[in-house]
N, C-alpha and C positions, 0 to 999 in steps of 0.2 A: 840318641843320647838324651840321657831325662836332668835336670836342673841338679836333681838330688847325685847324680855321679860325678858332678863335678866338687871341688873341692870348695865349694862355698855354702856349705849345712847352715852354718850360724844366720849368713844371709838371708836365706831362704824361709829357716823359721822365725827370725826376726820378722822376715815380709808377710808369713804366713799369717802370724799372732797377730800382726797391725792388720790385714786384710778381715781376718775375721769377729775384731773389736769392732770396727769403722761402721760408723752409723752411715745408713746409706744417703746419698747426696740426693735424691727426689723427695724422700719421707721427711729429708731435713727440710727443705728449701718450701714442701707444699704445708711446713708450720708445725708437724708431730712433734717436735722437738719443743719441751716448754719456754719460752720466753720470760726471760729473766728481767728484770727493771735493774738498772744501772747499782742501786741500792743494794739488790740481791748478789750482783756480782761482785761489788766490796766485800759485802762480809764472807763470802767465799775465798773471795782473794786473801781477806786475815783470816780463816779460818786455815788456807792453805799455805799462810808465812808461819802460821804456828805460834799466833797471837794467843795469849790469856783472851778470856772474854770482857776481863777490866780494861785490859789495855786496846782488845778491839775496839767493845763502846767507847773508851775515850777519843782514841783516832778519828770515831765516826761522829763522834757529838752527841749519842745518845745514852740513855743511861742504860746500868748493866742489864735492868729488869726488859726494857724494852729491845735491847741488842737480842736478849738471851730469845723474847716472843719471835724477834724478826730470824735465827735462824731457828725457831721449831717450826714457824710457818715455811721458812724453807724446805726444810727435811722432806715436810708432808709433801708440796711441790714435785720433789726430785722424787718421789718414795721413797727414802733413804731410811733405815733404824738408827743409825745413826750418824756420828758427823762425818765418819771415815769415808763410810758408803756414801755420803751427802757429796765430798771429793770424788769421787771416783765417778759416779753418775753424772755429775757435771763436766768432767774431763770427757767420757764419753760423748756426753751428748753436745758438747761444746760451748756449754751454757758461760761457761765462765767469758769465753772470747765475745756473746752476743750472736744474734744470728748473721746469717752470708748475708749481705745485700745481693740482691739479684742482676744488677748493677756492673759487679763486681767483674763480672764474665763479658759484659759487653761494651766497656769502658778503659781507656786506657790509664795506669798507672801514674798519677801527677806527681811523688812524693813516696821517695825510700823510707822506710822504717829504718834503716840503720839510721839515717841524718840526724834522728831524734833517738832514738831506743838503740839500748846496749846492745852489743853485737859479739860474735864469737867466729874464728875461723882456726883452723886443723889446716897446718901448713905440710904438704907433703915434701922432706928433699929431695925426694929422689924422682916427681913427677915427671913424664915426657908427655902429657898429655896440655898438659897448665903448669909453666915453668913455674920453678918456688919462687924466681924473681916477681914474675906478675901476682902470685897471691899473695907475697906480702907487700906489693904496691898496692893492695885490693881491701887487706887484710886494714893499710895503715892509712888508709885512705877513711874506710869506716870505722877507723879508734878503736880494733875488736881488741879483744883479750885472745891473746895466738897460746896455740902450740904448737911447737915442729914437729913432727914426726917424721923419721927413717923410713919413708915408706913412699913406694908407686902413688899411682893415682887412685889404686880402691883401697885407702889405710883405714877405709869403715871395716873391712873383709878382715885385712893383714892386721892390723893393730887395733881389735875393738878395745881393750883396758882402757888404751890411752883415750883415744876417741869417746868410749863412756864417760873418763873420769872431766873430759870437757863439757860434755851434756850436764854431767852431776854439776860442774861449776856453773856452767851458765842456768839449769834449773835454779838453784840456790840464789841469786843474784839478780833474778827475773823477779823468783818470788819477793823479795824485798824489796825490790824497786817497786813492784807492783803495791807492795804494802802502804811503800813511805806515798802514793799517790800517783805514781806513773802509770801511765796508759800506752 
């Protein structure tokens, strides 16, 4: 039996389409990937909250003329023609996150990202794998923004809508927080 006869298509090409975007983790890690200065990943971040270029420069302290050089000098970086692709090449390439430390793989974990940074969980009711009681002790413990959903324990499979329209919130909410200064 092959992956595709079971009733999980959506899964499948979901994993496909990530599989075959994903920059590979050696090319990344021995430096192909360009390296972005902290600067460069600001104005990508207000380019990707969907900031005016007034309103970037101001956020950023500099003025409109010198914002506007700092993202064509980025474009050329990314190769990008223009700002959409400048987004997208950078999500690709991960530039906006900064490179992996190398570190990262042989070092253990001191500090969740929820403690600090907004968080999101997709509560299943009907789980038998992860009762719904532990994920909303789980859920309310890292202050996320929940939703429940009538579903098993794969409501990515059963209920993608719902499940998307959480991704969409938490993208959206990321992007701004990322804007107003959050790391």
């Amino acid at each position: 039996m092959h992956v595709r006869d079971l009733d999980v298509g959506g899964a499948y090409s979901l994993f496909t389409a990530a599989w075959e975007a994903a920059t590979d983790l050696d090319a990344y890690l021995r430096g192909e990937v360009p390296e972005l200065a902290p600067e460069a990943r600001e104005i990508l971040r207000a380019l990707g909250a969907g900031l005016t270029d007034e309103v970037a420069a101001r956020r950023l302290g500099t003025s409109l003329r010198t914002y506007r050089r700092r993202v064509a000098e980025l474009m050329a970086v990314l190769e990008a023609g223009s700002r959409f692709q400048a987004g997208v090449r950078a999500r690709v390439l991960y530039a906006v996150q900064g490179r992996v430390s190398e570190s990262l793989f042989r070092e253990k974990t001191t500090a969740a990202a929820w403690r600090s940074k907004p968080s999101w969980y997709a509560i299943s009711r009907r789980d038998r794998t992860t009762s719904p009681e532990l994920q909303r002790f789980l859920a309310k413990r890292m202050n996320a923004a929940t939703v429940e959903i009538d579903s098993g324990h794969l409501s990515l499979i059963t209920h993608p809508d719902e499940v998307t329209q959480l991704i969409l919130s938490a993208t959206r909410t990321a992007s701004q927080y990322a804007a107003a200064g959050g790391s």
